[in-house]
DOSESE-942753 format. One record per residue: chain; x, y, z of N, C-alpha, C, O in turn; residue in one letter; residue number from 1. Coordinates in steps of 0.001 Angstrom, whole numbers. Each point is the difference from the previous one (the first is absolute). Layout:
  kette     n.px     n.py     n.pz    ca.px    ca.py    ca.pz     c.px     c.py     c.pz     o.px     o.py     o.pz  rest   nr
      A        X        Y        Z        X        Y        Z        X        Y        Z        X        Y        Z     A  NUM
...
END
This chain:
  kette     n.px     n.py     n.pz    ca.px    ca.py    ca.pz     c.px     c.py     c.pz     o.px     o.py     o.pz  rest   nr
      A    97224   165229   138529     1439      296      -17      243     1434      456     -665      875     -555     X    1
      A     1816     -421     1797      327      944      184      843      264     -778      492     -898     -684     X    2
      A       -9     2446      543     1071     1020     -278      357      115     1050     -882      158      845     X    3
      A     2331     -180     -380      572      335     1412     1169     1185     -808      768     -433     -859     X    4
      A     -756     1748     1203      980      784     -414     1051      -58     1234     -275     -147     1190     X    5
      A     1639      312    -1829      549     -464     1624     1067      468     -119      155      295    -1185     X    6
      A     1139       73     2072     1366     -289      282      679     -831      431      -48       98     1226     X    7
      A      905    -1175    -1626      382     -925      231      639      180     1394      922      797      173     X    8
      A    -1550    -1732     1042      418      350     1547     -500      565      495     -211     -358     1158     X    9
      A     -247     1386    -1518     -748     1447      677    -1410     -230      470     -458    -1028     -500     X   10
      A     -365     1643     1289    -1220     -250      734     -961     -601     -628     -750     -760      612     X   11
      A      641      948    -1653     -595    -1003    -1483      259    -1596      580     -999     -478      538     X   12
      A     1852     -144     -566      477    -1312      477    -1229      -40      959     -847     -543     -708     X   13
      A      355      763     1717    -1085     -220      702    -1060     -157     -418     -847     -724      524     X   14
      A      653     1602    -1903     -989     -652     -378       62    -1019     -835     -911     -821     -104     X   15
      A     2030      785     -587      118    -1806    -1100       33    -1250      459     -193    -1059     -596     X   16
      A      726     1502     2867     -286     -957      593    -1240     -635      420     -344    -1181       27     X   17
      A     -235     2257      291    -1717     -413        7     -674     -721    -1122     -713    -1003       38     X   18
      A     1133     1804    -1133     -742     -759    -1429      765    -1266      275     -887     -848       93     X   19
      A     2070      240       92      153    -1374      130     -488     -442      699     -484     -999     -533     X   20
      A       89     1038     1975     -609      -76      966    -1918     -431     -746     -850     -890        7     X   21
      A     1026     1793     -357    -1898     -544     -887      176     -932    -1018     -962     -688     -342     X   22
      A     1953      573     -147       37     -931     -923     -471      608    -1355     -349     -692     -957     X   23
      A      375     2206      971     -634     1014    -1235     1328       35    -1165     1207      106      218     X   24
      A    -1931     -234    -1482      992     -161     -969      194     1925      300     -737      723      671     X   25
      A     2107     -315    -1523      274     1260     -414     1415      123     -434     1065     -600      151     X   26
      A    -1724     2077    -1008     1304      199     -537      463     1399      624     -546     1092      160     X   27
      A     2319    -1849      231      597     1334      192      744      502    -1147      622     -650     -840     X   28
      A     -793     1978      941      897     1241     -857      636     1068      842     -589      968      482     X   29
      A     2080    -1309     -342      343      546      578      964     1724     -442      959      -17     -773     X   30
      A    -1402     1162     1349       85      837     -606     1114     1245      548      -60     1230       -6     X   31
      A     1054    -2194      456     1080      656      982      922     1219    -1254      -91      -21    -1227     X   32
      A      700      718     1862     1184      717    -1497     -633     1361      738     -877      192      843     X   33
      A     1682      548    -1521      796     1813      214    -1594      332      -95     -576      458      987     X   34
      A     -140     -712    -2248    -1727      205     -233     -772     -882      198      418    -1157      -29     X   35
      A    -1705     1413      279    -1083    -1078     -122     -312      -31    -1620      180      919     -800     X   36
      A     -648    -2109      571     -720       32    -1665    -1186      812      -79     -667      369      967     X   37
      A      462     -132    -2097     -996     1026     -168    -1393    -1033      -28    -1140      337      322     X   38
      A     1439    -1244     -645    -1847    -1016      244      582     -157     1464      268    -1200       45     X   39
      A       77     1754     1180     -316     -480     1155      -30     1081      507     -186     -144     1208     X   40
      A      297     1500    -1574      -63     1303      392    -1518       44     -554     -689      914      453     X   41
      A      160    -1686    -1267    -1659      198     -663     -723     -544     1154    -1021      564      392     X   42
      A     1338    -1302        8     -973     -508     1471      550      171     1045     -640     -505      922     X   43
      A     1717     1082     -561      732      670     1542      594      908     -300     1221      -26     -153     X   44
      A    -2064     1220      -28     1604     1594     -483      480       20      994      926      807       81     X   45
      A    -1215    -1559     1087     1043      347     1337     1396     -670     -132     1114      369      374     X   46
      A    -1560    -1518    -1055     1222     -822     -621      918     -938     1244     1082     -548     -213     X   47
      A    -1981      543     1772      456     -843      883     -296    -1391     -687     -440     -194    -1133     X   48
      A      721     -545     1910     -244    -1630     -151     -510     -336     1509      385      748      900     X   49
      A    -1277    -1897     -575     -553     -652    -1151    -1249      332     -393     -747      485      849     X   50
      A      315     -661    -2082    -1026      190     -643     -804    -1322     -111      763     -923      287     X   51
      A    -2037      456     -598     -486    -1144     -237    -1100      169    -1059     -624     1043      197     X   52
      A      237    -1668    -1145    -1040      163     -799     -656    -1383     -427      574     -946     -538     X   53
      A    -1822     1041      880     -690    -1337     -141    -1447      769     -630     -884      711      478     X   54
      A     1175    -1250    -1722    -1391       74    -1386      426     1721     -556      907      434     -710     X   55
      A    -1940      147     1361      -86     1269     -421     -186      745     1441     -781      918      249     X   56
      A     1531    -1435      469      222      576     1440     1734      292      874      779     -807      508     X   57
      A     -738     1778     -607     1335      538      215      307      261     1605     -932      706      383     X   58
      A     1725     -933      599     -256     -204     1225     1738      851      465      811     -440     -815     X   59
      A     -316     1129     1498     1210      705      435     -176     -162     1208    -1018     -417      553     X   60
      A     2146      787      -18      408       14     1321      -71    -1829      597     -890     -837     -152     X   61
      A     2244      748      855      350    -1157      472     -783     -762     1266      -25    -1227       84     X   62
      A     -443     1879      635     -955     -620     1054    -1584     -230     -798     -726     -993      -37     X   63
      A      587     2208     -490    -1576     -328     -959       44     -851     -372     -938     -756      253     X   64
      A     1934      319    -1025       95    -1296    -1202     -167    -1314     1318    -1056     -624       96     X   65
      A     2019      403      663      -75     -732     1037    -1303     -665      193     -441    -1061     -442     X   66
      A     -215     2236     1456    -1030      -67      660     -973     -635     -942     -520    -1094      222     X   67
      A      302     1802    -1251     -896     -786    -1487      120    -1411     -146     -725     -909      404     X   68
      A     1759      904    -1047      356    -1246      -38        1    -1198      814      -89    -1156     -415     X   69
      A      208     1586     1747     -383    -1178     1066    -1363     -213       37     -507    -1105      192     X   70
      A     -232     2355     -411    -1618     -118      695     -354    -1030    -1345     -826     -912       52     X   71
      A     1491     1204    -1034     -993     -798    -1199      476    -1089     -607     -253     -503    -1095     X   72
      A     1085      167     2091      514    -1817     -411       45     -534     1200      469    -1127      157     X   73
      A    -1022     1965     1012     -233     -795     1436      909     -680      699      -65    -1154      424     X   74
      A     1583     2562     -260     1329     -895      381      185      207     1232     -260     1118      445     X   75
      A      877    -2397      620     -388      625      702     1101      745      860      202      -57     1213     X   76
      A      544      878    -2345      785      889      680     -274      831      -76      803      908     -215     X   77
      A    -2152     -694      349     -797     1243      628    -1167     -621      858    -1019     -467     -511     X   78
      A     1265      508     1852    -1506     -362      328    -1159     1023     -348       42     1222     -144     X   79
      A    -1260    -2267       43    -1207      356     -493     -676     1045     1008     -483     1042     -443     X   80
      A      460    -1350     1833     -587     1210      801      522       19     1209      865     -843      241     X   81
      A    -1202     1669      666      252      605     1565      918      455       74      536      589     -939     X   82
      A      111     -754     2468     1241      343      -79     1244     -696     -228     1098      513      215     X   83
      A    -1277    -1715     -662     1197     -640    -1147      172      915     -939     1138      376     -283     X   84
      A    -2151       82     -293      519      635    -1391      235     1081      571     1229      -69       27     X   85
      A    -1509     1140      514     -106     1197      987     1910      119     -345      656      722     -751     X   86
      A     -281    -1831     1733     1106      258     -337      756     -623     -743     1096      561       -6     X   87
      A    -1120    -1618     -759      566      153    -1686      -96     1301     -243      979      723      187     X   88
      A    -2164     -227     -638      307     1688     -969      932      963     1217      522      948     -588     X   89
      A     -276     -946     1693      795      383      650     1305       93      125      613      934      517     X   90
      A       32    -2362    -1214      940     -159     -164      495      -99    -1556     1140     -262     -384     X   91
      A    -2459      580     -526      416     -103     -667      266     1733     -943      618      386     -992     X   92
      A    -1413      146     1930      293     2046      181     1455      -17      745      686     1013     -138     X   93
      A     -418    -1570      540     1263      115      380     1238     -495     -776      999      719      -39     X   94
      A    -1016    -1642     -438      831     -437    -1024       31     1068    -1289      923      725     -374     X   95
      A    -2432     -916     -233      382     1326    -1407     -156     1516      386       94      700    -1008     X   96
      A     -273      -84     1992     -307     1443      339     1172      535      986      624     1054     -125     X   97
      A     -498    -1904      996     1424      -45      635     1742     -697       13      991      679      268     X   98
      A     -974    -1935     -572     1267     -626     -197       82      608    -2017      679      855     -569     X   99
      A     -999    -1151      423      298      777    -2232      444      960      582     1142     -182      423     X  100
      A    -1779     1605     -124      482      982      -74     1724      648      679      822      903     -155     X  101
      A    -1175    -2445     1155      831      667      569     1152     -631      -48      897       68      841     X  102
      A     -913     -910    -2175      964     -607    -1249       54     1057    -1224      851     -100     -883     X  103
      A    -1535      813      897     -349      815    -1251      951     1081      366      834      388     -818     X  104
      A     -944      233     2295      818     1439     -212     1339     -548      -96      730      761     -635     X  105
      A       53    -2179     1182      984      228     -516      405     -555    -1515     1195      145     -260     X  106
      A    -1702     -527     -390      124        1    -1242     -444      937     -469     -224     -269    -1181     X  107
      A       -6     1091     1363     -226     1288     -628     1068     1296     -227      246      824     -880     X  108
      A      258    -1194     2323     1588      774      635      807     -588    -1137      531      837     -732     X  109
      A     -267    -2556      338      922     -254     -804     -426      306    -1335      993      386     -617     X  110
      A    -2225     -380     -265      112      612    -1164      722     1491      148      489      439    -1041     X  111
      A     -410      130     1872      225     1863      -17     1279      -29      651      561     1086     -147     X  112
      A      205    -2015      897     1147      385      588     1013    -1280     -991      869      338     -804     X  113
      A    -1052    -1054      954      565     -932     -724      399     -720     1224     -712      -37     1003     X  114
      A     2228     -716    -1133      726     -248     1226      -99      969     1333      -53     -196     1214     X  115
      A       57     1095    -1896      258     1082     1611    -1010       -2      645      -25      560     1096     X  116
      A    -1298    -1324    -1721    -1293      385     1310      468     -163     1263     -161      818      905     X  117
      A     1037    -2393     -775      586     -381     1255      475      743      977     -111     -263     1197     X  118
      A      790     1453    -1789      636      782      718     -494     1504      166      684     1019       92     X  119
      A    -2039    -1166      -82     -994     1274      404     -774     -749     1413     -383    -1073      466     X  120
      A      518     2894     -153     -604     -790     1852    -1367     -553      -25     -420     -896      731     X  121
      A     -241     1537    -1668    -1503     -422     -315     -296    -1486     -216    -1119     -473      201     X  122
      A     2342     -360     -686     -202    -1593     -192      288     -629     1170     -250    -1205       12     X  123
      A      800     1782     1178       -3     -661      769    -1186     -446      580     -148    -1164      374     X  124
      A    -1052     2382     -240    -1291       67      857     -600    -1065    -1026     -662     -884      543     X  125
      A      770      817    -1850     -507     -507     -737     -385    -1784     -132     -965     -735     -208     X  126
      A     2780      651      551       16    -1881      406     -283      -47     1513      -11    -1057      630     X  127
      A     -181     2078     -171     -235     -288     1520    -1305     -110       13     -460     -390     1073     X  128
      A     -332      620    -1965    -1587      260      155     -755    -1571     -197     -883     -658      549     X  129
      A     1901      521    -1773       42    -1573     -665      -48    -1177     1296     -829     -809      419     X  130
      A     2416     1285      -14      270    -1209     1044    -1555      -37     1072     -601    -1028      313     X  131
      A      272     2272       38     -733      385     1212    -1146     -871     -350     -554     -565      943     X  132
      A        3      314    -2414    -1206     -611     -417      109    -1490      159     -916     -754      327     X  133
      A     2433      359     -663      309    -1455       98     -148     -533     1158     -700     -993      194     X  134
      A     1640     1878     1092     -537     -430     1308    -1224       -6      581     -235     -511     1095     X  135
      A     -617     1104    -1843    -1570     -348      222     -351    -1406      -63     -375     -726      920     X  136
      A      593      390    -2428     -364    -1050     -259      532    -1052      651     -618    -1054      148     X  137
      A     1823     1264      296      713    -1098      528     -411     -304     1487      153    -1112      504     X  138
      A     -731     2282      209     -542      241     1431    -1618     -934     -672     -105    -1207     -215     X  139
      A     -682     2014       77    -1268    -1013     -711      254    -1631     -263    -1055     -574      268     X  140
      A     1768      -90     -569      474    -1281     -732      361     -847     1378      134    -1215     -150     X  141
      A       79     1901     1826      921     -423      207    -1218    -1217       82      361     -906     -751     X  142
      A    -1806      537     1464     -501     -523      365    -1326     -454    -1085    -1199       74      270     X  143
      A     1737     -493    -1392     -732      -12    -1648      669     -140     -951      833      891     -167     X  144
      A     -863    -1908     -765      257     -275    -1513     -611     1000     -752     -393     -381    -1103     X  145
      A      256     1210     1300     -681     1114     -951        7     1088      181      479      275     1100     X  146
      A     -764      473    -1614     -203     1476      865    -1284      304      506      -98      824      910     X  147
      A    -1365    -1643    -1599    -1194      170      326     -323    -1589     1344    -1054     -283      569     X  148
      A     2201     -309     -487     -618     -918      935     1052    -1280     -600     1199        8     -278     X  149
      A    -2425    -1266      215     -107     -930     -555      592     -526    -1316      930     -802      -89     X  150
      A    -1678     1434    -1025      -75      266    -1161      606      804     -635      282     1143      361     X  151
      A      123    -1943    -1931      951     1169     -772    -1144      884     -448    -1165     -343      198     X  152
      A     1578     1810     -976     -969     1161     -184      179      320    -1231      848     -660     -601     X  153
      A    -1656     1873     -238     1047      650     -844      704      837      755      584      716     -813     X  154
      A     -259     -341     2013     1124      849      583     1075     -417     -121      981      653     -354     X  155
      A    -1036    -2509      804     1565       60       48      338     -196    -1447     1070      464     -395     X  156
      A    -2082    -1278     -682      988       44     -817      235     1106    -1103      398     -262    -1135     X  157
      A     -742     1756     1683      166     1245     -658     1612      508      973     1025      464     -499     X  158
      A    -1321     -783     2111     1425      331      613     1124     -911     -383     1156      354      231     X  159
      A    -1357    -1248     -675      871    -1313     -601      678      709    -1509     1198      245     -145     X  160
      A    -1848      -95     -486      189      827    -1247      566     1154      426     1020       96     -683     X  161
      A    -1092     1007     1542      911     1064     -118     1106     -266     1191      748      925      317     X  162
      A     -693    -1675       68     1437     -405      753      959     -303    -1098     1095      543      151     X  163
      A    -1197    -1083     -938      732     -353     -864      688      919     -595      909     -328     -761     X  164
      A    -1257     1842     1030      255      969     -823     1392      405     1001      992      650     -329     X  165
      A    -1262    -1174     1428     1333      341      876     1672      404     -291      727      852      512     X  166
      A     -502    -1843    -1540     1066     -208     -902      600      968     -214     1185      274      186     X  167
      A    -2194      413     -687      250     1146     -995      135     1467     1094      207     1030     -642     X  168
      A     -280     -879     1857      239      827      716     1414      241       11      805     -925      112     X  169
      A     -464     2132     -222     1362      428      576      567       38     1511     1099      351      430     X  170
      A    -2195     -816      184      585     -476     1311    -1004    -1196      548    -1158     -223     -354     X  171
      A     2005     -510     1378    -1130    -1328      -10     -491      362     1147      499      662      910     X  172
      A    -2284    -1520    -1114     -727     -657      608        0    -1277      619      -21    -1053     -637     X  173
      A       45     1142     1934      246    -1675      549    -1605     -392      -10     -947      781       93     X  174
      A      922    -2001     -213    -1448     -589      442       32    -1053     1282      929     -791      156     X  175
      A    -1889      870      603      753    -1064     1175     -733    -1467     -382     -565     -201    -1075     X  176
      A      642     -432     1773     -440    -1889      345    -1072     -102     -836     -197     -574    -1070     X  177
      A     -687     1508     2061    -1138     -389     -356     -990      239    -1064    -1051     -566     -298     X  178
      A     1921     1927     -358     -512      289    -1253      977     -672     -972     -618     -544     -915     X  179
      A     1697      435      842      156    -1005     -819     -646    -1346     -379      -38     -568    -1091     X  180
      A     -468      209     2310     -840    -1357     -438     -804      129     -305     -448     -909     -699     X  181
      A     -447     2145      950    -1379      318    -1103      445       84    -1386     -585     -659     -859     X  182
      A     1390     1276      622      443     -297    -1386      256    -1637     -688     -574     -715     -822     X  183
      A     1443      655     1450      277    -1573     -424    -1045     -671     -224       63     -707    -1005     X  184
      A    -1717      653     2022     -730     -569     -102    -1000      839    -1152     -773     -765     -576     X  185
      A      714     1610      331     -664      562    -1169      887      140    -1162     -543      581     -939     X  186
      A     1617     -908      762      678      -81    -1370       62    -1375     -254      421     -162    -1146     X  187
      A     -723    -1221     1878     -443    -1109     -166    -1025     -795     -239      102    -1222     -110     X  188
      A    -1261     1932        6    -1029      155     -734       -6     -194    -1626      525      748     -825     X  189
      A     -910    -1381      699     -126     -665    -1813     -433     1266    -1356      159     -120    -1215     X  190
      A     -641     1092     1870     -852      668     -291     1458      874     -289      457      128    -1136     X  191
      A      200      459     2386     1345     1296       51      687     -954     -797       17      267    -1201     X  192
      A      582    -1360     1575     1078     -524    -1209     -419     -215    -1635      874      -24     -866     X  193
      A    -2028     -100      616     -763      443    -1433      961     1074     -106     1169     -119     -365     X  194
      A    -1795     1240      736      137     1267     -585     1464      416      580      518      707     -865     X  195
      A       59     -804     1595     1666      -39      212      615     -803    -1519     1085      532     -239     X  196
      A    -1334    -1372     -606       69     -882    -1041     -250      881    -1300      762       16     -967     X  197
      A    -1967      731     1085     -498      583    -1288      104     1302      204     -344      757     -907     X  198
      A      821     -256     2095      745     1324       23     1740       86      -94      651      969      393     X  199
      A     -130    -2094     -949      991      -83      535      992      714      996     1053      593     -237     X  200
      A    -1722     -836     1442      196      954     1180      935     -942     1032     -761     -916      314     X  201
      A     1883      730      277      485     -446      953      138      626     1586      828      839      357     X  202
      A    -2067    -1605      650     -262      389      934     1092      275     1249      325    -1106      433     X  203
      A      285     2061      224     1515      128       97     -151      207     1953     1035       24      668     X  204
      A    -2040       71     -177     -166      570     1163     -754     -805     1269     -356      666      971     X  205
      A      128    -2087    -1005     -640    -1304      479     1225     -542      566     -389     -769      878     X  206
      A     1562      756     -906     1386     -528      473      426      266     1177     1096     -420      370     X  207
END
C-alpha cells in the first residue's frame, strides 16, 4: 500500500493516475490549506507535493516518483529502453521542468498581486510563455496521437493534468485541434476518470 501526499488537481494527479494505471492500492492525504501539516513537513520540510511513501521509503519530487513507479510495475508509459524512452523522459523534462513552471510563475504573480497580476506587464510575457509552450505541443501532435509518437506517455498524462490548471489563469490560453484531442484521449482512459472521481476534479479543457 502507497501513501500518496497530494493536492487535489495539482501535479500529484499524475501520479494517482499512474497508481490507477498499475492497479496499486493507495492512500491519498491530501494536504492543501494556508499550511502544510506538521506530519507532512516531517517527511517534506519543503512541503511541495507530491510526495510518495511506500514501507519505510519516502520518495519527492514529481517526475522521480513517476519514473519509479513505472520502472517497478512495468508500465508501459514509460518505455523500457532506447530511444522510445530517450524521449518519453524528454518529454517528460519538459512537462515537469518546463510547462509547471511556467504555470507556477503565474500563480505566483496571483498569490502577491491578487486580481491585479492581470494588469502588470510582466503577466503578459508570462501567458505568452504558456501559450508559446502550447503551440509546441500542438505543432508536435500535428502528425501523432501523442507527443512521443504512437503511444500515450507519462508526458501527456502529466501535460493533461496541468492544462487543466488553465481555468484559473487571468488571461486565457487557447489550445488548438490537436491538442485538445490528446487530452480527450488521455482523460478517457479508465485510469484519469478513476482519479478525476476520487479527486473530485472536473476536467474543463478537452471541449
Amino acid at each position: 500500500m502507497y501513501t500518496l501526499y497530494s493536492m487535489l488537481g495539482s501535479c500529484s494527479m499524475a501520479v494517482h493516475v499512474l497508481l490507477n494505471e498499475v492497479q496499486a492500492p493507495v492512500t491519498l492525504k491530501n494536504v492543501a490549506g494556508p499550511t502544510r501539516p506538521a506530519e507532512y513537513l516531517e517527511i517534506n520540510p519543503r512541503g511541495s507535493v507530491p510526495t510518495l511513501v511506500d514501507g519505510d521509503f519516502v520518495l519527492r519530487e514529481g517526475a522521480a516518483i513517476l519514473i519509479t513507479l513505472a520502472e517497478k510495475h512495468g508500465s508501459p508509459l514509460l518505455p523500457a529502453s532506447g530511444r522510445d524512452r530517450a524521449r518519453a523522459l524528454e518529454w517528460l523534462a519538459f512537462a515537469n521542468a518546463t510547462m509547471h513552471p511556467a504555470y507556477s510563475r503565474a500563480f505566483f504573480m496571483h498569490r502577491h498581486l491578487g486580481e491585479d497580476a492581470k494588469n502588470n506587464p510582466l503577466y503578459d510575457a508570462v501567458i505568452a510563455s504558456i501559450q508559446g509552450l502550447w503551440n509546441d505541443v500542438e505543432s508536435t501532435l500535428q502528425t501523432q496521437e501523442y507527443v512521443c509518437g504512437k503511444s500515450c506517455t507519462l508526458a501527456d498524462i502529466l501535460l493533461t493534468v496541468i492544462a487543466n490548471w488553465s481555468p484559473n489563469l487571468q488571461q486565457p490560453v487557447t489550445f488548438g485541434p490537436k491538442t485538445k484531442g490528446l487530452f480527450q484521449r488521455v482523460v478517457a482512459r479508465p485510469a484519469y476518470q478513476q482519479a478525476l472521481k476520487e479527486e473530485n476534479v472536473t476536467y474543463k479543457v478537452a471541449a
